[in-house]
Every structure is written in structure tokens, then in C-alpha cells.
FIKOLZA-1660 file (N, C-alpha, C; in steps of 0.1 Angstrom, whole numbers, plus 5000, padded with zeros to 4 digits):
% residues 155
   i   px   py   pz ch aa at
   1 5009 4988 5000  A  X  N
   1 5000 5000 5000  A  X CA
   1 5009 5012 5000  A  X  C
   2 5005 5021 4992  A  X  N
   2 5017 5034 4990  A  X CA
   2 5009 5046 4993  A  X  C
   3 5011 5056 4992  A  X  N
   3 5008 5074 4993  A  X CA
   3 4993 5073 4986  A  X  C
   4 5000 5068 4973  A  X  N
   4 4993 5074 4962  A  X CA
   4 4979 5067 4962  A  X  C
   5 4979 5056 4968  A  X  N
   5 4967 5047 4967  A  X CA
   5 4959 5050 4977  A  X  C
   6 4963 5052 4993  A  X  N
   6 4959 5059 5001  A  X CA
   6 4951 5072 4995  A  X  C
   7 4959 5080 4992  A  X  N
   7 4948 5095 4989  A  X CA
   7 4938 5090 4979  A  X  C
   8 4945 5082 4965  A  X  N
   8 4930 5075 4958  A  X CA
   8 4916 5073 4965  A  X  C
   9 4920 5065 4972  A  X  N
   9 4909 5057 4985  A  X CA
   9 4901 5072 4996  A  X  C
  10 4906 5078 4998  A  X  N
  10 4901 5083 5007  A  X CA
  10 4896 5102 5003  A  X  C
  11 4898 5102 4990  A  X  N
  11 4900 5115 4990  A  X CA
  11 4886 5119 4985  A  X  C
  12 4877 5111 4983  A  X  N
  12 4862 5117 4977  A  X CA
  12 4857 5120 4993  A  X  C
  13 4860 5111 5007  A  X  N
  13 4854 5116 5022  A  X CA
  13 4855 5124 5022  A  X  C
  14 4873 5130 5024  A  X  N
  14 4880 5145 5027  A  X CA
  14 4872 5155 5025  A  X  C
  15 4868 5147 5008  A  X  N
  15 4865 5164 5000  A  X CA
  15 4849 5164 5010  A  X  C
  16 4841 5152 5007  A  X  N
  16 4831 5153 5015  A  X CA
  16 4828 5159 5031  A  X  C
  17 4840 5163 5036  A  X  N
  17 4841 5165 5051  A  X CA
  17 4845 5180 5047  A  X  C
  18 4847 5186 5041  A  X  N
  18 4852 5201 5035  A  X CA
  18 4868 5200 5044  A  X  C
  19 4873 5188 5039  A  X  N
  19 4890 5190 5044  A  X CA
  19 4900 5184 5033  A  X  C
  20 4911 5184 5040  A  X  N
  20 4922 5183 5030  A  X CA
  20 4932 5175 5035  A  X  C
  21 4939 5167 5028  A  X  N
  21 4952 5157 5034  A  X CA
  21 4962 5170 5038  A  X  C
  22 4970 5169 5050  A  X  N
  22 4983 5173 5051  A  X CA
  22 4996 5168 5051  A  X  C
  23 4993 5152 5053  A  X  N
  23 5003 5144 5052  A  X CA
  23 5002 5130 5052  A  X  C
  24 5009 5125 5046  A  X  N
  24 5001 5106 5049  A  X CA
  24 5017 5098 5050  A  X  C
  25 5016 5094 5058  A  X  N
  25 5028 5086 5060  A  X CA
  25 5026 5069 5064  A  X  C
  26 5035 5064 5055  A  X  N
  26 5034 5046 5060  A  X CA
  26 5053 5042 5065  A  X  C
  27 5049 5036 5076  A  X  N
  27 5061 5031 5081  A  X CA
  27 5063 5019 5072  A  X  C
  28 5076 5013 5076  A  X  N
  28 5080 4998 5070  A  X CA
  28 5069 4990 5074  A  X  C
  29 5067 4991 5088  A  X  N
  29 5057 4984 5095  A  X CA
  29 5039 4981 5089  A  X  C
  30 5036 4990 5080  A  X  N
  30 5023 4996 5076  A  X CA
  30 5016 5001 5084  A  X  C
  31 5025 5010 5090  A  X  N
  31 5017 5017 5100  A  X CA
  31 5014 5030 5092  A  X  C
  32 4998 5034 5094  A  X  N
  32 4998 5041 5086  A  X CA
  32 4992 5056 5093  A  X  C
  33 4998 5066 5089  A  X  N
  33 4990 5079 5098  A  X CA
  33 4988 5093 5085  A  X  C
  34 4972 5098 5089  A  X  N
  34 4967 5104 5076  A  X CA
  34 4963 5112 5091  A  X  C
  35 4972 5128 5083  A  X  N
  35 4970 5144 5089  A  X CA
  35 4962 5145 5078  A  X  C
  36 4948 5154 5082  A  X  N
  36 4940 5162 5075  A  X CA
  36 4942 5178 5085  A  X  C
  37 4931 5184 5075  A  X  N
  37 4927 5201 5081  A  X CA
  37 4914 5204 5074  A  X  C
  38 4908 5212 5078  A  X  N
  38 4896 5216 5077  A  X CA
  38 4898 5229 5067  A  X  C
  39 4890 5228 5057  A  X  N
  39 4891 5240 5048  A  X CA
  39 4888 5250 5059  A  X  C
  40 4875 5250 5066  A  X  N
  40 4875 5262 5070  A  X CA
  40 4872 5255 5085  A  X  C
  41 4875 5266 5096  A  X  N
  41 4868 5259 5108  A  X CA
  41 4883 5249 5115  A  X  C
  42 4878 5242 5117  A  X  N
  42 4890 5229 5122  A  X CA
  42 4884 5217 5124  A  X  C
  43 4895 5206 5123  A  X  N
  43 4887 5193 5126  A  X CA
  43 4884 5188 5136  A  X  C
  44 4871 5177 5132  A  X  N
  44 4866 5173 5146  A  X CA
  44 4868 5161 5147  A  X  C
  45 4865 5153 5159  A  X  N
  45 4866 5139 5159  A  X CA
  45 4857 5137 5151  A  X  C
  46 4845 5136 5147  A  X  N
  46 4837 5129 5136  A  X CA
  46 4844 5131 5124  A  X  C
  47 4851 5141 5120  A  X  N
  47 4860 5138 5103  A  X CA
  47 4871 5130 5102  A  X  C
  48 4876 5129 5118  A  X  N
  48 4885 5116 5117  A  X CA
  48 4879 5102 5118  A  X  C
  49 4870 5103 5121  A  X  N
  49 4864 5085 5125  A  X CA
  49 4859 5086 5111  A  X  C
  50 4852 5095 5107  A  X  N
  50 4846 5094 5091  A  X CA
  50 4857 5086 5082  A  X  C
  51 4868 5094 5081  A  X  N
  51 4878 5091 5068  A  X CA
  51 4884 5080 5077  A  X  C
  52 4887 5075 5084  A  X  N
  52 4889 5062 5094  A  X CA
  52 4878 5050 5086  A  X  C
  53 4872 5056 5090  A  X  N
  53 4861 5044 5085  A  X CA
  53 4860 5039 5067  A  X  C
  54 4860 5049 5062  A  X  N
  54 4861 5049 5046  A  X CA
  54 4873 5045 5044  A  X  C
  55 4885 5045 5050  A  X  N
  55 4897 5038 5047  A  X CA
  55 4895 5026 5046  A  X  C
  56 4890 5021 5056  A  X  N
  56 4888 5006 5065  A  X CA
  56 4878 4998 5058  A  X  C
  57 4868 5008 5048  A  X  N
  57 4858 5000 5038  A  X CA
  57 4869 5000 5024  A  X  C
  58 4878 5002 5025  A  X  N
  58 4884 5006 5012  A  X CA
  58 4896 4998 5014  A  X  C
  59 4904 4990 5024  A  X  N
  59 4914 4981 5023  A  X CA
  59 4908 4972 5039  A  X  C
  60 4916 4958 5027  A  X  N
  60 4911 4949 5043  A  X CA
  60 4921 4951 5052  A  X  C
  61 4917 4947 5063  A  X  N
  61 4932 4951 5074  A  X CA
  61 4936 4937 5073  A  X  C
  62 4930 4924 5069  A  X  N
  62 4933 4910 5069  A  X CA
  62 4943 4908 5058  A  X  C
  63 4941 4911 5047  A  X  N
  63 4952 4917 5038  A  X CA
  63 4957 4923 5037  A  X  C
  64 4958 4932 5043  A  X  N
  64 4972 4946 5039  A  X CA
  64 4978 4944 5056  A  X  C
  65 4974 4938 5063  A  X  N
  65 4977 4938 5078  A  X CA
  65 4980 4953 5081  A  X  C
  66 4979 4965 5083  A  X  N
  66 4982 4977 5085  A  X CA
  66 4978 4982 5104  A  X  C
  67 4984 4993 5109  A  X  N
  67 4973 4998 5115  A  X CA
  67 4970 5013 5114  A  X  C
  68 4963 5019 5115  A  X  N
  68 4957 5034 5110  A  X CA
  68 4953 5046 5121  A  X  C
  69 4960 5054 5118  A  X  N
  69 4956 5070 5123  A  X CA
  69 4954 5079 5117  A  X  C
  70 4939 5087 5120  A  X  N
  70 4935 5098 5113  A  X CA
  70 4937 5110 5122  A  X  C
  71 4944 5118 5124  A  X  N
  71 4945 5129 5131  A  X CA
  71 4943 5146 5120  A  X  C
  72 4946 5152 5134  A  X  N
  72 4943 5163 5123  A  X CA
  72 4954 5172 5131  A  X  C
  73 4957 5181 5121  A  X  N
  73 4972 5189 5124  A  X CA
  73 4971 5199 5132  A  X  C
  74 4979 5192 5145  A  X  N
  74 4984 5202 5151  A  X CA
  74 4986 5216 5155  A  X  C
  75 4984 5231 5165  A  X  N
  75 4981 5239 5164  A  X CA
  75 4995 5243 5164  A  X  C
  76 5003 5230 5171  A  X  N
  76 5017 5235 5176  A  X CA
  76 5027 5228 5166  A  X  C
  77 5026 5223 5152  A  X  N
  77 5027 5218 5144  A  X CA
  77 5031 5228 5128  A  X  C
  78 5045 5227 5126  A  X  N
  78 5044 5236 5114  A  X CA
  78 5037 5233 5100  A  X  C
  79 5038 5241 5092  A  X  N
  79 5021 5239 5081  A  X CA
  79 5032 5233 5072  A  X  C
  80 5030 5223 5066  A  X  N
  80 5033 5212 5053  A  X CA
  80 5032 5215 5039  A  X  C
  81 5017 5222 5042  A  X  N
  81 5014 5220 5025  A  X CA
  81 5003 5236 5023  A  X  C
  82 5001 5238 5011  A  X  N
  82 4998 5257 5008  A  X CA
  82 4990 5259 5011  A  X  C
  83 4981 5250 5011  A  X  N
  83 4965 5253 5018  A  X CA
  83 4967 5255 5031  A  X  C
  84 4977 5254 5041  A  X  N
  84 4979 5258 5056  A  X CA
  84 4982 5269 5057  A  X  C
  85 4992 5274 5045  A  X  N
  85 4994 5290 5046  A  X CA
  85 4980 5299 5045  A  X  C
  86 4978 5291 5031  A  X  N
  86 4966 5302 5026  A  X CA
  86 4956 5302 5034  A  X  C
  87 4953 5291 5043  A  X  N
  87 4940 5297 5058  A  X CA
  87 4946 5302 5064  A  X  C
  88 4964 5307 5069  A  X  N
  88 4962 5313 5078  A  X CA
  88 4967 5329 5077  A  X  C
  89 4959 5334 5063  A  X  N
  89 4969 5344 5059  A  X CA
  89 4958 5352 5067  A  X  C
  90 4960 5362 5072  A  X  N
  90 4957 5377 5084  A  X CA
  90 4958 5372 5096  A  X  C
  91 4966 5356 5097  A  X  N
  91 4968 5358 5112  A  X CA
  91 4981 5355 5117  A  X  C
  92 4987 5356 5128  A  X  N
  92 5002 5353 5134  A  X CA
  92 5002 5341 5132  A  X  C
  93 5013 5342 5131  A  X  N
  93 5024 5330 5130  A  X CA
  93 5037 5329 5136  A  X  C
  94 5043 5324 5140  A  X  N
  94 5056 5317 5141  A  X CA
  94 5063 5316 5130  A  X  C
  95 5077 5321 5129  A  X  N
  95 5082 5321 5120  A  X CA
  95 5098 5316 5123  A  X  C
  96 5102 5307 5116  A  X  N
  96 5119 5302 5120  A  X CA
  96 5123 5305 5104  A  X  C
  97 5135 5311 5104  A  X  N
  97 5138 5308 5093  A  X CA
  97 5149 5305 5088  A  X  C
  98 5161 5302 5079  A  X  N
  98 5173 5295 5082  A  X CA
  98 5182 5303 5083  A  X  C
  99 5193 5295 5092  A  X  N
  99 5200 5306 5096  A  X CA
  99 5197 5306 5113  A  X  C
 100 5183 5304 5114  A  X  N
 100 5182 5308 5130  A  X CA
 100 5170 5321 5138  A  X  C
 101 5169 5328 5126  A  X  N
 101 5162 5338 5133  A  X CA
 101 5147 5335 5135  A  X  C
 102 5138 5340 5146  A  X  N
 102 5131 5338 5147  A  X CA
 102 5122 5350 5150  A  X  C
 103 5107 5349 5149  A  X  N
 103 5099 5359 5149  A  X CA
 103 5083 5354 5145  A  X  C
 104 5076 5365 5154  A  X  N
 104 5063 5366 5153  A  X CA
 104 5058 5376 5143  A  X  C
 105 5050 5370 5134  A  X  N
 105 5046 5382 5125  A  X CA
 105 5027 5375 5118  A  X  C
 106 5026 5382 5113  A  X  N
 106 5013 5387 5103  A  X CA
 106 5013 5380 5090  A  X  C
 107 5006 5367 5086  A  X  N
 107 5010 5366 5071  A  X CA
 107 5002 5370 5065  A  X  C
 108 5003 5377 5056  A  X  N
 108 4999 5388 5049  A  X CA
 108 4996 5379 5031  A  X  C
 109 5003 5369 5028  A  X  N
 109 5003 5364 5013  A  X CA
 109 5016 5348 5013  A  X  C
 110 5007 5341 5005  A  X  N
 110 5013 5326 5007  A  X CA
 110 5009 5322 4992  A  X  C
 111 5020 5316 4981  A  X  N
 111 5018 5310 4972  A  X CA
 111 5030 5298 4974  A  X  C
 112 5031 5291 4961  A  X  N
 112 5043 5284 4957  A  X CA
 112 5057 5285 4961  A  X  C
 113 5063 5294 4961  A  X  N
 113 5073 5301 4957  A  X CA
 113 5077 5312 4973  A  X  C
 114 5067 5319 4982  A  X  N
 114 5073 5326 4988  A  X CA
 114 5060 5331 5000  A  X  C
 115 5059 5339 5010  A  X  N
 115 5058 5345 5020  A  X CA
 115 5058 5359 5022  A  X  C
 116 5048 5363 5023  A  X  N
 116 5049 5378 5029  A  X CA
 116 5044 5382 5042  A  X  C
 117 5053 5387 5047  A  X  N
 117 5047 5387 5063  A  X CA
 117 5051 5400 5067  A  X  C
 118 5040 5407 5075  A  X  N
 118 5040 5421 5087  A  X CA
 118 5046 5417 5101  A  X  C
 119 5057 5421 5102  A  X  N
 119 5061 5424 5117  A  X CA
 119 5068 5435 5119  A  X  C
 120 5072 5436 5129  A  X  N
 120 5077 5448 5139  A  X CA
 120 5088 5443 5144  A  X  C
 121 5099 5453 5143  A  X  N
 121 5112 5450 5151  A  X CA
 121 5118 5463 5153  A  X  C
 122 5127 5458 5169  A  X  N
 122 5135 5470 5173  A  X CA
 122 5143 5471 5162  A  X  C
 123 5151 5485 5155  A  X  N
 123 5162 5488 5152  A  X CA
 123 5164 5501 5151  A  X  C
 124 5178 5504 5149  A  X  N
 124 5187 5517 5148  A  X CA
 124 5178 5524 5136  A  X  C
 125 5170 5533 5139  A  X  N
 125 5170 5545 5133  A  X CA
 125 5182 5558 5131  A  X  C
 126 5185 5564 5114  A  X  N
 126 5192 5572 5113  A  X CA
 126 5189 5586 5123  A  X  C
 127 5197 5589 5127  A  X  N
 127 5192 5602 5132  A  X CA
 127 5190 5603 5144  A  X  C
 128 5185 5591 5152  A  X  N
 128 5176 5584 5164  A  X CA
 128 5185 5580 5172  A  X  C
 129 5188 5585 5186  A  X  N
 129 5197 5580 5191  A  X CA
 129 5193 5565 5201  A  X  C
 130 5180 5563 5202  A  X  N
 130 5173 5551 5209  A  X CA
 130 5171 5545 5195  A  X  C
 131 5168 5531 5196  A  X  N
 131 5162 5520 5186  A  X CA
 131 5151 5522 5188  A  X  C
 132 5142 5519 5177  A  X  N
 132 5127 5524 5177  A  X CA
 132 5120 5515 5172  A  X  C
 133 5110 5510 5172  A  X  N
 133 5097 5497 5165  A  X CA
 133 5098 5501 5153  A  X  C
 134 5104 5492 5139  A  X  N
 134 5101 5499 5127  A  X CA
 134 5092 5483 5121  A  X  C
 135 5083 5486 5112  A  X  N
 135 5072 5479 5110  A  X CA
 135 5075 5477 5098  A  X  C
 136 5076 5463 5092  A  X  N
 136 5084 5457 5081  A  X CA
 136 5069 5453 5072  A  X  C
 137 5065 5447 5059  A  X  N
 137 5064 5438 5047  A  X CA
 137 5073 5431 5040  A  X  C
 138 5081 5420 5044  A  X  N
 138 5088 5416 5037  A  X CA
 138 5085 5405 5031  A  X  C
 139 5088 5400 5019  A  X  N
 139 5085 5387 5008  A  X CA
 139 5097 5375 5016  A  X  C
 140 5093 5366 5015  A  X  N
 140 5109 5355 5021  A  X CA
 140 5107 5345 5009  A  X  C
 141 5112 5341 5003  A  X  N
 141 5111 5327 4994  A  X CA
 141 5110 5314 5003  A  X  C
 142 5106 5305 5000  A  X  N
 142 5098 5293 5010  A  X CA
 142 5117 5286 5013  A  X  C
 143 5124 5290 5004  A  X  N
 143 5141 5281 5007  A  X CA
 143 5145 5294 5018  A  X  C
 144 5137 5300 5019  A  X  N
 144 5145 5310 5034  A  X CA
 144 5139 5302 5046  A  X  C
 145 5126 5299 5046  A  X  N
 145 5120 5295 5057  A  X CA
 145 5125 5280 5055  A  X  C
 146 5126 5280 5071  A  X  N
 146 5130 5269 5076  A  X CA
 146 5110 5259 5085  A  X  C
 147 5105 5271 5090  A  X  N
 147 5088 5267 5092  A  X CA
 147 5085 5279 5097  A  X  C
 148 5071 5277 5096  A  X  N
 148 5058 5284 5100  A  X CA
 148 5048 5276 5107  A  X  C
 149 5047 5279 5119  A  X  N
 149 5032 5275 5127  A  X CA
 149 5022 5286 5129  A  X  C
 150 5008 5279 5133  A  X  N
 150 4999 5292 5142  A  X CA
 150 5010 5294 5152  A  X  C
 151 5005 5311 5156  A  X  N
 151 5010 5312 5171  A  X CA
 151 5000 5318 5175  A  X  C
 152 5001 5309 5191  A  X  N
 152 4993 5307 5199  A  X CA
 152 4995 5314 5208  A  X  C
 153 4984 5325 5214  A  X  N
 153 4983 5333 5221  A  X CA
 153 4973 5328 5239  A  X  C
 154 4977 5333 5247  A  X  N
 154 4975 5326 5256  A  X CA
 154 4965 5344 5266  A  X  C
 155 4951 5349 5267  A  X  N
 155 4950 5361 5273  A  X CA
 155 4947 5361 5286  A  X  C
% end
């Protein structure tokens, strides 16, 4: 049993549950674990037992001997695939990028290719003898970023 056959099998539920695969992975073992996300909203335990179940009508476990997890991705989990960017563009994020640096910011725009994100950082203004909040839009290309998660705010 591979990737490809997995998403085959399972991907008319998904669509039916208004979600999306994030990741599907099979160990040597056939152990098998399928990240989804909710187009809109977030997932629940009934979209996982759903696509659980449509799996399980879709391969015998007597035959493929496997065992299966449907979860759904993590808050504290960086985003995999574009559709994670593009729900979470107007809101904060976590940002690592390579190299090391890190920051909270605003995503602003998510395609193929790159990232644009609103944040704020101390620096040296000309003229300015204190460092001052200067408020950035910068584009990063996705080979700068190292990940992106939600960040989670705690009030």
C-alpha cells in the first residue's frame, strides 16, 4: 500500500468532510498515519472517525495487515502544505527561518514560491539616538523559511 493509493481511497470523504490531506505517511511496518485540516473551521473527531472508516471500507486490514491514524494537524505543528498557509493568511504566525532567526509576525500572502509577512522589530533608526519599532512587509522565498506555525496566544 503506498501514498498514492491511500489519497486514491480516501480522498472523495476528505472532499466530503470540507478537508484536505496534510500528510500521509506509512512506516515499513504499515503503519499508517493520515494528517488532515479543515478547509474552514477545524477538525473534529467525527472527520476523523469518518475518513477512518472509509479507509477501513476501502482496504482489508486481513490483507494489507496495517494499523491506522487519522488525526488532524496540530496547532503546535508547522504547516506542510499551501492550503495551511493560505487559511492562515491575516493571522500570526511563528516564523523560524534558516539561519536561525526567529519571529512573530502577520502573514499577509502565501503562494508556491514565497511568504509575505507584517512584523515589527526593534532597530537603529538614522538620526535616532534610541532603537525604535520599525514595521516591516517583507516577501521571504519558501528556501529561506525553515517553518511556519499558528502562534498561539495565551490572554
Amino acid at each position: 500500500m503506498n501514498v498514492s493509493e491511500i489519497k486514491d481511497a480516501i480522498s472523495s470523504e476528505i472532499v466530503a468532510r470540507n478537508c484536505y490531506i496534510v500528510d500521509i505517511t506509512v512506516s515499513r511496518e504499515n503503519d499508517i498515519e493520515i494528517t488532515i485540516e479543515s478547509e474552514e473551521g477545524r477538525v473534529e473527531l467525527d472527520d476523523c472517525v469518518a475518513v477512518s472508516r472509509h479507509f477501513e471500507e476501502q482496504f482489508d486490514r486481513e490483507k494489507e495487515d496495517y494499523s491506522l491514524t487519522v488525526t488532524s494537524a496540530g496547532l503546535d505543528q508547522p504547516f506542510k502544505v499551501l492550503k495551511q498557509y493560505q487559511k492562515a493568511v491575516g493571522s500570526k504566525v511563528e516564523v523560524q527561518l534558516k539561519g536561525g532567526r526567529k519571529m512573530i509576525a502577520t502573514l499577509i500572502e502565501a503562494d508556491e514560491e514565497s511568504i509575505t509577512l507584517n512584523y515589527s522589530a526593534k532597530e537603529t533608526v538614522e538620526g535616532k539616538k534610541k532603537k525604535e519599532i520599525v514595521e516591516h512587509n517583507d516577501r521571504f522565498t519558501m528556501d529561506q523559511v525553515n517553518s511556519v506555525r499558528p502562534h498561539i496566544e495565551f490572554n
